[in-house]
C-alpha positions in Angstrom: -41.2 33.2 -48.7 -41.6 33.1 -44.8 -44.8 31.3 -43.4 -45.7 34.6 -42.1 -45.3 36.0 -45.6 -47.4 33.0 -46.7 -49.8 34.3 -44.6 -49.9 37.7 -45.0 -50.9 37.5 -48.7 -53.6 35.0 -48.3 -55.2 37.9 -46.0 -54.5 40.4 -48.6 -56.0 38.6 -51.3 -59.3 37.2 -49.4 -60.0 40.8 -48.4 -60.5 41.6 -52.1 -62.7 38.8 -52.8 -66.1 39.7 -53.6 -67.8 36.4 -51.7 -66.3 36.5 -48.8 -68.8 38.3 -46.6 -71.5 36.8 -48.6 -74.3 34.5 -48.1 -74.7 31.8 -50.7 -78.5 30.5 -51.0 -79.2 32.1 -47.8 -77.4 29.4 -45.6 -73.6 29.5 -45.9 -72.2 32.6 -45.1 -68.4 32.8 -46.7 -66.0 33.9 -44.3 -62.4 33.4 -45.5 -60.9 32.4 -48.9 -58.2 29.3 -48.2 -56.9 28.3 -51.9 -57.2 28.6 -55.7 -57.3 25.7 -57.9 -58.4 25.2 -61.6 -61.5 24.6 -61.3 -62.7 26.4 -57.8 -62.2 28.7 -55.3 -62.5 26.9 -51.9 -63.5 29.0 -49.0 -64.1 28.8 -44.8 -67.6 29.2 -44.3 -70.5 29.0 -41.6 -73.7 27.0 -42.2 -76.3 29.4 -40.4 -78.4 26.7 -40.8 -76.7 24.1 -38.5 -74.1 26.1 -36.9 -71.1 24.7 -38.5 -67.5 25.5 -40.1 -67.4 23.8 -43.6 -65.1 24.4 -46.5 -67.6 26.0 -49.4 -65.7 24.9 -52.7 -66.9 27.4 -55.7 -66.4 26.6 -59.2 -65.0 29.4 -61.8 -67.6 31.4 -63.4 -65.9 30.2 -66.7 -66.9 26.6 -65.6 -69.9 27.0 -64.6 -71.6 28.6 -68.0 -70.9 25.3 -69.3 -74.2 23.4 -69.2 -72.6 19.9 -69.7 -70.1 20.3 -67.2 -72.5 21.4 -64.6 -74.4 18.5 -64.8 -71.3 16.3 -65.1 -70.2 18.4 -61.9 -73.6 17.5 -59.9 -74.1 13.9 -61.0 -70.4 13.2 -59.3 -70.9 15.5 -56.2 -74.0 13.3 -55.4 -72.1 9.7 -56.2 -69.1 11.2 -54.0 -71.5 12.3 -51.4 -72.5 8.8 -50.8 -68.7 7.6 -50.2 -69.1 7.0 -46.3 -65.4 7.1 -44.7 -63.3 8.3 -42.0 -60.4 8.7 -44.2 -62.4 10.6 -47.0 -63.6 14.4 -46.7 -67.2 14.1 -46.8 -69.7 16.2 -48.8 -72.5 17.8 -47.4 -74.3 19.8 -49.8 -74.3 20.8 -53.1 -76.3 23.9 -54.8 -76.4 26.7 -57.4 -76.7 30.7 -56.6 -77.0 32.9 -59.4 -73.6 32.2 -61.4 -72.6 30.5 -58.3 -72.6 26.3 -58.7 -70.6 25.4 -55.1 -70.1 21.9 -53.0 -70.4 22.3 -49.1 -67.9 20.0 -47.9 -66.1 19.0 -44.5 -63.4 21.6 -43.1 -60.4 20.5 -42.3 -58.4 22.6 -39.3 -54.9 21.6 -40.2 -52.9 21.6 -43.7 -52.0 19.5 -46.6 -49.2 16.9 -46.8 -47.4 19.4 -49.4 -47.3 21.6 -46.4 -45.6 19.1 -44.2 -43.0 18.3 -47.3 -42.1 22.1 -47.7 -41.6 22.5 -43.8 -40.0 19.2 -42.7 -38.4 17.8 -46.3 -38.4 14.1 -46.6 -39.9 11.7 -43.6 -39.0 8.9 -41.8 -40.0 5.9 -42.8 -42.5 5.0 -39.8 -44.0 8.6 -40.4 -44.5 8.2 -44.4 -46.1 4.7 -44.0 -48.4 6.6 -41.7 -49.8 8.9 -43.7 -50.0 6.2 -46.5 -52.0 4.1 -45.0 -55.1 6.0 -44.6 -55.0 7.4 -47.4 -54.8 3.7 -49.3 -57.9 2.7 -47.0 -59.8 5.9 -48.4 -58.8 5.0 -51.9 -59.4 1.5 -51.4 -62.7 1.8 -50.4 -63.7 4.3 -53.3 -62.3 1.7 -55.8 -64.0 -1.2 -54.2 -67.3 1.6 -54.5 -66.2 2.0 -58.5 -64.4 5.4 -57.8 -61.2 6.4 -59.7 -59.4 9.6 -58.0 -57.2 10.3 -60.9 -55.9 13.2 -59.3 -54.1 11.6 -56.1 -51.3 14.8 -55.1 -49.3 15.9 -52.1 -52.2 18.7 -52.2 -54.9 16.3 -51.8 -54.1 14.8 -48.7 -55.4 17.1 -45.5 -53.8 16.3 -42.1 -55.9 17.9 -39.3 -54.7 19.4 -36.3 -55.5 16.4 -34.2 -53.8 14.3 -36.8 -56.8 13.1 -38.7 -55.7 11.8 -42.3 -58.2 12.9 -45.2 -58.3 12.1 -49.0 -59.9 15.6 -50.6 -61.5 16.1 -54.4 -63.0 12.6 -55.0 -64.4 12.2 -58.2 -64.3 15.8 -58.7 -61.0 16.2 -61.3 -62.1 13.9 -64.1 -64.3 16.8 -65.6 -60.9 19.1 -65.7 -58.5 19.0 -68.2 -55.5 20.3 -65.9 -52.6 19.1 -68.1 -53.5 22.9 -69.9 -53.5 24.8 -67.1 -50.0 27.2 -66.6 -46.6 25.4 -66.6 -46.6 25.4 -62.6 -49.8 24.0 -62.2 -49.4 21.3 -64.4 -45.8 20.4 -63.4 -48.4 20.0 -59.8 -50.3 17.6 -61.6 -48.2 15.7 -64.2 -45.6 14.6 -61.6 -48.1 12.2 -60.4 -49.7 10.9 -63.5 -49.4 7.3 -64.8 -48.0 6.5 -68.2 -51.2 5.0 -69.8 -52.7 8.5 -68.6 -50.4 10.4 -70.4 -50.5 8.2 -73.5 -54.1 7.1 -73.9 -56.2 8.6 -71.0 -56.7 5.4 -69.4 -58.2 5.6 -65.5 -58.7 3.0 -63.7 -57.6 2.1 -60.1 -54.2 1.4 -61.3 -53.7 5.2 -62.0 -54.2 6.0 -58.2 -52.2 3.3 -57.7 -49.3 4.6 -59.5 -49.7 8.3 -58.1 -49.6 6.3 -54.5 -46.1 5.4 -55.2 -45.3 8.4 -56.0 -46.1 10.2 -53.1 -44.6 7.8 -51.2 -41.3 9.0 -53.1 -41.5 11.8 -52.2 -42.2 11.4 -48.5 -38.7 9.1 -48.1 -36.7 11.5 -50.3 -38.3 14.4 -50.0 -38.4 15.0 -53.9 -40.2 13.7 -56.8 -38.6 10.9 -59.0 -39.2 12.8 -62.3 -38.5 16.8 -62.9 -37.6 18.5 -65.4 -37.4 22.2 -67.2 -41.2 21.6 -68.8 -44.4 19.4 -68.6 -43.4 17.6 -71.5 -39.9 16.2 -70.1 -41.9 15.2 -67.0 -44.3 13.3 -69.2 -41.6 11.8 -71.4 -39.4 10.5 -68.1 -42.7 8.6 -66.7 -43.3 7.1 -70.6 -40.1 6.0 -70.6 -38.2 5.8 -67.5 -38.8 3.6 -63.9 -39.0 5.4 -60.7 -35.7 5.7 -58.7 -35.2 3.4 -56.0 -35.9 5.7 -53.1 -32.4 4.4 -51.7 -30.5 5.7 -54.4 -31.1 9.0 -52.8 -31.5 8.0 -49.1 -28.7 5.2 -48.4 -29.5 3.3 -46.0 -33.0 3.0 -46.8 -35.1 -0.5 -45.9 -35.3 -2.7 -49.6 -38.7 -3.4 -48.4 -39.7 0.5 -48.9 -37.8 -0.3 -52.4 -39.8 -2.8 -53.3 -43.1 -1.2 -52.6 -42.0 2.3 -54.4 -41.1 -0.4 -57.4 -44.6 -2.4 -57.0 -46.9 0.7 -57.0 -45.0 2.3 -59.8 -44.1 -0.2 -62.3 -44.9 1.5 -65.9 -46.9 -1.9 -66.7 -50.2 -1.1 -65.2 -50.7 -5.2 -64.8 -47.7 -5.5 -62.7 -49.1 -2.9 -60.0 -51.1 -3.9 -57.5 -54.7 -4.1 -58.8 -56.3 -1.4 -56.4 -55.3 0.4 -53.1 -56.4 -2.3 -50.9 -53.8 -4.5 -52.4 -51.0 -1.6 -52.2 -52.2 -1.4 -48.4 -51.6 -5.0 -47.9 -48.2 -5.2 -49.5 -47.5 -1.5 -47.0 -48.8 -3.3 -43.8 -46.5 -6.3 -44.7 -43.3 -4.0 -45.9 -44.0 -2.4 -42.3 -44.2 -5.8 -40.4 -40.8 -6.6 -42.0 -39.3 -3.5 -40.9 -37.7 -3.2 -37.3 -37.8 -0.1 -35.0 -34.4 1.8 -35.9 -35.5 1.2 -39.8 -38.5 2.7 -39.5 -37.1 5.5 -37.0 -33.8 6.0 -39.5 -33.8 10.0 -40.0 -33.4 10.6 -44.1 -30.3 13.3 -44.4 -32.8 14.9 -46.8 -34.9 15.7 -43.5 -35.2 18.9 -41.6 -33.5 19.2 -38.6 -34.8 19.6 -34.8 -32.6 22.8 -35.1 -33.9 24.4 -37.8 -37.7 23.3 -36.7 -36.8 25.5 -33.4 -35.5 28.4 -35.1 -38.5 28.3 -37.8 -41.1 27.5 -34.9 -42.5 30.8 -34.8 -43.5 31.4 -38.5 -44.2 27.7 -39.2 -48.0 26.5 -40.5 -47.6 23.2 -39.6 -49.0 21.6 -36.2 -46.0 20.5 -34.0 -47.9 17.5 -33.1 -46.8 16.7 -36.9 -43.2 16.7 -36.8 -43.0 13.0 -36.7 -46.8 11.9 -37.6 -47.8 8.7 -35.8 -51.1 7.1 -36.8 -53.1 4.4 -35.5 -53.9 1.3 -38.2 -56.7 1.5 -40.2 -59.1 -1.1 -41.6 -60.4 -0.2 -45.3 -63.0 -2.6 -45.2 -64.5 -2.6 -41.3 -65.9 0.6 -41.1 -68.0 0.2 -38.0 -65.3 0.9 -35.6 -65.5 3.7 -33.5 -64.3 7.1 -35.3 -62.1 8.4 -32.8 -59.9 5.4 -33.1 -59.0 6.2 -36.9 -56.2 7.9 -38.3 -54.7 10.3 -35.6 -51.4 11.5 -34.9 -50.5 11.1 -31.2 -49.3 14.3 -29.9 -45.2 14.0 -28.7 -45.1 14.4 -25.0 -42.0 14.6 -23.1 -43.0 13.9 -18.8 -41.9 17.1 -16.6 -38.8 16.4 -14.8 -39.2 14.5 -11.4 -38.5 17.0 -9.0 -35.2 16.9 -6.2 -35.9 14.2 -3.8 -36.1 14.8 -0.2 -35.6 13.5 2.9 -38.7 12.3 4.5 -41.3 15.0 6.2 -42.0 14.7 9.9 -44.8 12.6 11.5 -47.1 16.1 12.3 -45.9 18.0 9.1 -47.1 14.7 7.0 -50.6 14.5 8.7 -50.9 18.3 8.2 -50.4 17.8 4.2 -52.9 14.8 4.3 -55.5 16.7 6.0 -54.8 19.9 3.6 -54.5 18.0 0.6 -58.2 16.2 1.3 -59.0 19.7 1.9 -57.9 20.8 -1.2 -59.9 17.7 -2.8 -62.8 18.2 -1.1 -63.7 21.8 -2.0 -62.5 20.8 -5.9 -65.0 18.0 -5.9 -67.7 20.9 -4.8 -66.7 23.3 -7.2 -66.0 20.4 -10.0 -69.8 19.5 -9.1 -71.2 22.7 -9.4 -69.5 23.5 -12.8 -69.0 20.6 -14.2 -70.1 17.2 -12.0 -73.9 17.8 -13.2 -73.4 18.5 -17.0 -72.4 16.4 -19.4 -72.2 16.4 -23.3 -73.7 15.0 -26.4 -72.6 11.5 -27.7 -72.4 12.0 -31.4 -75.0 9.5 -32.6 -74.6 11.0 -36.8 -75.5 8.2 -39.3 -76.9 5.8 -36.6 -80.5 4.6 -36.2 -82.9 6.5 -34.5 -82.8 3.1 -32.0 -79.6 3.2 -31.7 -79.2 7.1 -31.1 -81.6 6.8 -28.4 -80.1 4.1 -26.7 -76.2 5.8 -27.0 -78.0 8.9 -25.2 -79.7 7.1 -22.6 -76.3 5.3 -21.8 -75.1 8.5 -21.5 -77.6 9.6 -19.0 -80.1 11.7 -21.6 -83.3 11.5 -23.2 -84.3 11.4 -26.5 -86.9 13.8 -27.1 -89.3 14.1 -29.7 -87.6 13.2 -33.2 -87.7 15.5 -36.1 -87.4 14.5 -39.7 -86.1 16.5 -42.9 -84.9 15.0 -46.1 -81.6 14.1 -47.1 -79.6 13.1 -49.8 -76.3 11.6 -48.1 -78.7 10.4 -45.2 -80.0 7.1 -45.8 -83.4 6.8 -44.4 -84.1 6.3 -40.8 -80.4 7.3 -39.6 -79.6 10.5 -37.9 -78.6 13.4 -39.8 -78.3 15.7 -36.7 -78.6 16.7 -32.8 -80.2 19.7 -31.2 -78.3 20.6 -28.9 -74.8 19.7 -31.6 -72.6 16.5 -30.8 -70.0 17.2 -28.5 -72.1 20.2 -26.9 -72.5 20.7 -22.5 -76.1 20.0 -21.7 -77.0 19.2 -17.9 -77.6 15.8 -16.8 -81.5 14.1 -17.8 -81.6 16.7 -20.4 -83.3 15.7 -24.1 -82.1 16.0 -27.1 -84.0 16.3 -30.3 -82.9 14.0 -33.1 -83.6 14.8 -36.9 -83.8 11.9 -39.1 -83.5 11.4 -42.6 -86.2 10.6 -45.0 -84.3 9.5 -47.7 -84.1 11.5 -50.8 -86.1 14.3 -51.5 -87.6 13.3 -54.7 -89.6 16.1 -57.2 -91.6 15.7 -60.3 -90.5 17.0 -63.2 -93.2 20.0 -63.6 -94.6 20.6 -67.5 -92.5 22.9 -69.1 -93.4 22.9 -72.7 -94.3 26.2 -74.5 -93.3 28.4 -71.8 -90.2 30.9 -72.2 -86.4 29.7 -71.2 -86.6 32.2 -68.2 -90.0 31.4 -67.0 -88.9 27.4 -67.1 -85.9 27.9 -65.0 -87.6 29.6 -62.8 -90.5 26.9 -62.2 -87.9 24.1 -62.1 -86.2 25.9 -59.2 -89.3 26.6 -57.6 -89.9 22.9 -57.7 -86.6 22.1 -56.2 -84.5 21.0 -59.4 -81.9 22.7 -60.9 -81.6 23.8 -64.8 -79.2 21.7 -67.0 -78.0 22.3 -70.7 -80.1 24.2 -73.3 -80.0 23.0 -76.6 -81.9 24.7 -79.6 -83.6 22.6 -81.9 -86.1 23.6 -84.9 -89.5 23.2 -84.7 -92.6 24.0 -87.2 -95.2 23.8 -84.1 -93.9 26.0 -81.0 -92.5 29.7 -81.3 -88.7 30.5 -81.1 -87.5 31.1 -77.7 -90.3 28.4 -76.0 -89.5 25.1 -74.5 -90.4 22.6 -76.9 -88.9 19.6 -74.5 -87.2 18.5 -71.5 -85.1 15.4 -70.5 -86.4 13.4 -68.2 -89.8 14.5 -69.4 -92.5 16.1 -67.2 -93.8 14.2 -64.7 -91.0 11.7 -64.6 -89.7 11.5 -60.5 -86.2 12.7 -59.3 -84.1 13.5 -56.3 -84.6 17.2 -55.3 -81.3 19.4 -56.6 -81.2 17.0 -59.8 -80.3 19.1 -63.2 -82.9 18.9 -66.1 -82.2 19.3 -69.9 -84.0 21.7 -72.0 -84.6 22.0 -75.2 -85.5 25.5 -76.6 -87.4 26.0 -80.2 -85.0 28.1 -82.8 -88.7 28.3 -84.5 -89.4 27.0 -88.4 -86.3 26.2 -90.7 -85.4 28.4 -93.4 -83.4 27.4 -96.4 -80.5 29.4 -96.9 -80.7 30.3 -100.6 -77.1 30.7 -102.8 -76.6 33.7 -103.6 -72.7 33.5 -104.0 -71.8 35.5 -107.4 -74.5 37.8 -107.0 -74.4 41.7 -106.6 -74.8 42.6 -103.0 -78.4 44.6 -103.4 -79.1 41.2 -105.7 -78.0 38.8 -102.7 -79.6 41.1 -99.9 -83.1 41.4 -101.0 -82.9 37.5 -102.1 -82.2 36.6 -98.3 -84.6 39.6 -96.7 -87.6 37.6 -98.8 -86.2 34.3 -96.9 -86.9 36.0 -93.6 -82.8 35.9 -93.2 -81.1 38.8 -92.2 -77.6 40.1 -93.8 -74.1 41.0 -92.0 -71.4 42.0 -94.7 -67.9 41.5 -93.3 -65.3 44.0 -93.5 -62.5 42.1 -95.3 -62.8 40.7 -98.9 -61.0 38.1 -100.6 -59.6 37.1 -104.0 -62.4 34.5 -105.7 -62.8 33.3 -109.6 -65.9 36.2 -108.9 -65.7 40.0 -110.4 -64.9 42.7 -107.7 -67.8 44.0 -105.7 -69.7 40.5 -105.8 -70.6 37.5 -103.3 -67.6 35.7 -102.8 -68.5 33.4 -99.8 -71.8 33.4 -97.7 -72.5 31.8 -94.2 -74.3 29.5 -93.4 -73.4 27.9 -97.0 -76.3 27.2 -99.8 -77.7 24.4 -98.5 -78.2 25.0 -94.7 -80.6 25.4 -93.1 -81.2 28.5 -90.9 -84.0 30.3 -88.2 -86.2 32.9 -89.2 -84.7 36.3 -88.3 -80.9 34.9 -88.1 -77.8 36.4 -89.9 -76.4 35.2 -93.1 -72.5 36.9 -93.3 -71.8 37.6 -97.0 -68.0 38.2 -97.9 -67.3 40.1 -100.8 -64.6 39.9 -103.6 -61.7 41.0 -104.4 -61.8 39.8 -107.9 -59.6 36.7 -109.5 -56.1 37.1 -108.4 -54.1 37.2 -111.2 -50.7 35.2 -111.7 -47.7 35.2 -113.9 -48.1 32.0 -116.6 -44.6 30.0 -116.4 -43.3 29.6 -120.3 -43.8 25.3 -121.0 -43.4 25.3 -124.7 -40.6 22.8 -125.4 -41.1 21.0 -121.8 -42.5 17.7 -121.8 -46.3 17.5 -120.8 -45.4 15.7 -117.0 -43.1 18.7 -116.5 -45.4 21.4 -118.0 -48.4 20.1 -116.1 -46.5 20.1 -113.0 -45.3 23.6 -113.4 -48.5 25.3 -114.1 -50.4 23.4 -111.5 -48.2 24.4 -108.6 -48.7 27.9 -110.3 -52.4 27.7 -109.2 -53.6 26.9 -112.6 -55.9 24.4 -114.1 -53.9 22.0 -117.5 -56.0 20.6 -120.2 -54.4 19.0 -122.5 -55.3 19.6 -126.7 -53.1 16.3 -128.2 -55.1 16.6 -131.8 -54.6 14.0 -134.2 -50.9 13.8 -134.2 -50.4 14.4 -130.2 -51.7 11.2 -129.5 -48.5 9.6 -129.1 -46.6 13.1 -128.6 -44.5 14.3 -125.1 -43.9 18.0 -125.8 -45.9 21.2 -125.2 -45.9 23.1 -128.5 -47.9 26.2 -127.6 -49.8 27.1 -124.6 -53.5 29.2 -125.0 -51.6 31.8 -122.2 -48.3 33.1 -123.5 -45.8 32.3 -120.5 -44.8 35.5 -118.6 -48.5 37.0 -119.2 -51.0 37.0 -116.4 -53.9 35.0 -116.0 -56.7 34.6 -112.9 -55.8 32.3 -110.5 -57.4 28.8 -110.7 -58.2 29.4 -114.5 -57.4 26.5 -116.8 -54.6 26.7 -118.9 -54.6 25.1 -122.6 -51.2 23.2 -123.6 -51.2 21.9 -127.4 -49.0 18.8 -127.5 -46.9 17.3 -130.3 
């Protein structure tokens, strides 16, 4: 399918979306659906609040009935949240609407790195080390924070149109079980997956590491080292196969870029590099022993400058991107000045020098000097009118309100009067945002107003006991926390239906947006009475007089019990049950009744055996002179005759 085509149905199908044209909790209007994956819908959306693009990532409805998963979902967001880095797509927000549980995140103008493999097939060297790097930085500095990706894909990495490298869905997958999901998503997913995931869920750093090397793969050759016909064979190859040197498919490749594939995916998790930081080390020293025309060497597997011309029109990838060039990155130093991370220089060719000439005459040149300064002179008039006076805003995000102020008086502005809001991603006394925005014209001496973060906001947990489940969701999101998993529990004291506890407790202190338990009375237990064997008026009234209600199913079965009466109940005697719930009785069929096999003559091992995989019971009658006997001499059930299933079967022994 064309680019164009690609693009085409992605139109189609947003248009039938019922969120896009919505507004979640009243601030982030949805504009645009960009992908599906298997656990959300991500969409382009506009804060209305701040004035900003950000990508709005939706869970599935199915997800998000899940109580535990939910809370699982927002713990991480939060931890993830706080991973500050240039290399990492940050997370703003995080909220519930109705069925609606969504992250606010970064947007991303540009594509994936999938996208750059299915448009310009395998990389050069210089190109792939490029895009690895920053992406081990971002990883190195979420293992060094105790994060494990687990999920590290082709499809996570975003590459913006200025050439910006991002690592996308932190912390987000481990809650996902993708390894069920359709045979083309998971053949996605388990190409990247490190043996001691696949055999005992193990995560640690190592997985990432291994996924790493992978990718990198993939980038020389411009394929992935294992495929196969199913997930399984995939599975099986990484269990039990190495990873291809990447020269076997590119000759000519550097043994350096060998030896790294080799390092990062070595089955042996304690042969890999511990984390990324140590991969990045062992890439930034495979790059320094590499010289210009082996980094530069163009893999055969590559597309060609021809076909990128001919496909130029319906392509989705930036051109900037056809050889991406990045700057080095630091993983650990991560005061340095954003805009000299991770981009891809754009590839400019100088115009042609035009036809030289032979030198002007003596009046012609002064009449080009005094029309060029002219020319100059007006533009500096014009540039000063539109342009010479204004100026725009330093983006002062994160830093201290000192420091803002002092980066907008260098830059010839005031600092006016400072607001403050609360913030969860914010640490206290940094800026969390300008008015008028970062990057925006404002005219020379202008102020602009700072907000500044106050920390978390942190709410009580209000007193919820004895009110009903809809009445205590309601107050907790009137107190700025979110509902999290209802249990039922019995309880002789409060009324089925009311809140009986929550966890944390009331009046315990937590960050605004945090999830609370519930746990919701079922009211006072009721033993459920046996009434298996009984007529079905018999069992119903008996269960009525519990305070039990009665469901009778539509089939019946075969039991030891006459036709017509309780053959199975649930809950089982013994359970305990609430007030008002439903007991299912199952009725029988009657015994089902079995041809006897004929032992008489057989010796008892052979008789027993016989009858018993018949579905019978044996005992055996030995008498006085069967003690020391080994053969059936009559049977209480004549073989050939029929007898109820599971009914025990006399054999006199001689």
């Amino acid at each position: 399918m064309s680019a164009a085509a690609r693009t085409l149905t992605c139109v189609d199908t947003t248009l039938q979306d019922p969120l896009v044209g919505q507004v979640l909790d009243g601030r982030y209007r949805v504009d645009a659906r960009i992908a599906v994956g298997g656990m959300a819908t991500v969409y382009r959306a506009l804060d209305t609040r701040l004035d900003r693009v950000l990508a709005l990532k939706v869970m599935h409805p199915t997800l998000a009935a899940d109580g535990s998963f939910v809370e699982r979902f927002i713990r991480e967001a939060k931890s993830v949240a706080r991973l500050a880095h240039p290399n990492v797509v940050q997370v703003f927000d995080q909220g519930t609407d109705g069925a609606y549980v969504y992250l606010a995140m970064e947007y991303v103008a540009g594509c994936t790195l999938r996208d750059v493999l299915r448009e310009r097939g395998a990389l050069q060297p210089r190109a792939a080390l490029d895009i690895l790097e920053p992406v081990l930085a971002a990883l190195g500095a979420a293992h060094r924070a105790g994060f494990v990706h687990r999920d590290m894909k082709p499809e996570n990495v975003l590459i913006g149109d200025d050439g910006r490298v991002k690592v996308a869905d932190f912390g987000l997958v481990r809650s996902v079980d993708t390894v069920t999901s359709t045979t083309g998503a998971v053949l996605g997913t388990v190409s990247y997956l490190a043996p001691e995931q696949i055999e005992n869920g193990t995560a640690d750093p190592r997985v990432d590491v291994y996924a790493c090397g992978v990718v990198l793969y993939e980038m020389l050759t411009g394929e992935k080292p294992h495929d196969g016909d199913s997930p399984a064979v995939v599975l099986y190859k990484h269990l039990h196969e190495d990873v291809p040197p990447p020269s076997a498919a590119v000759p000519g490749l550097a043994y350096e870029l060998d030896e790294l594939v080799a390092s990062a995916t070595a089955r042996t998790p304690g042969v890999r590099p511990q984390d990324a930081v140590a991969l990045l080390a062992q890439a930034r020293d495979a790059r320094g022993r590499l010289g210009g025309e082996q980094l530069d060497a163009m893999p055969p597997q590559a597309i060609t400058a021809a076909h990128d011309i001919a496909e130029d029109r319906t392509s989705v990838i930036p051109r900037s991107l056809t050889v991406p060039r990045l700057l080095p990155v630091n993983p650990v130093n991560e005061d340095e000045p954003v805009d000299g991370f991770n981009r891809t220089s754009r590839l400019e060719t100088p115009p042609p020098l035009p036809p030289r000439r032979g030198p002007l005459p003596r009046r012609g040149l002064f009449t080009v000097v005094a029309a060029v300064l002219l020319v100059f002179g007006v533009g500096a008039g014009v540039w000063y009118i539109n342009a010479g006076q204004f100026t725009r805003v330093p983006t002062v995000l994160g830093q201290t309100e000192a420091q803002a102020t002092a980066r907008l008086e260098a830059a010839g502005l005031e600092a006016g009067r400072s607001k403050q809001a609360y913030s969860d991603t914010v640490k206290r006394g940094s800026v969390i945002s300008t008015d008028p925005a970062p990057g925006s014209r404002i005219r020379d001496n202008d102020s602009v107003t700072l907000t500044v973060s106050r920390g978390p906001e942190t709410v009580k947990v209000p007193e919820l006991n004895g009110l009903r489940l809809d009445k205590a969701k309601a107050r907790l999101k009137n107190e700025g926390l979110e509902p999290g998993m209802v249990t039922l529990a019995f309880s002789d004291d409060v009324i089925r239906g009311l809140v009986i506890s929550t966890a944390p407790e009331a009046g315990t202190t937590r960050h605004a947006g945090s999830a609370i338990a519930l746990v919701v009375s079922k009211g006072s237990p009721v033993d459920v009475p046996d009434v298996t064997g009984e007529d079905l008026q018999d069992a119903q009234a008996e269960l009525e007089e519990a305070g039990l209600k009665v469901k009778v199913a539509a089939e019946q079965v075969n039991s030891e019990f006459d036709a017509g009466k309780v053959a199975q109940q649930t809950p089982a005697d013994g359970s305990q049950a609430a007030d008002g719930d439903t007991v299912t009785l199952t009725l029988s069929k009657g015994p089902e009744m079995v041809e006897v096999p004929d032992v008489v003559g057989d010796s008892v091992g052979d008789a027993r055996e016989a009858l018993e995989g018949a579905g019978f019971e044996v005992d055996e009658d030995r008498g006085l002179l069967g003690l020391f006997g080994d053969t059936v001499k009559s049977q209480s059930v004549e073989g050939g005759d029929t007898a109820p299933k599971g009914s025990t079967i006399t054999i006199e022994i001689r």
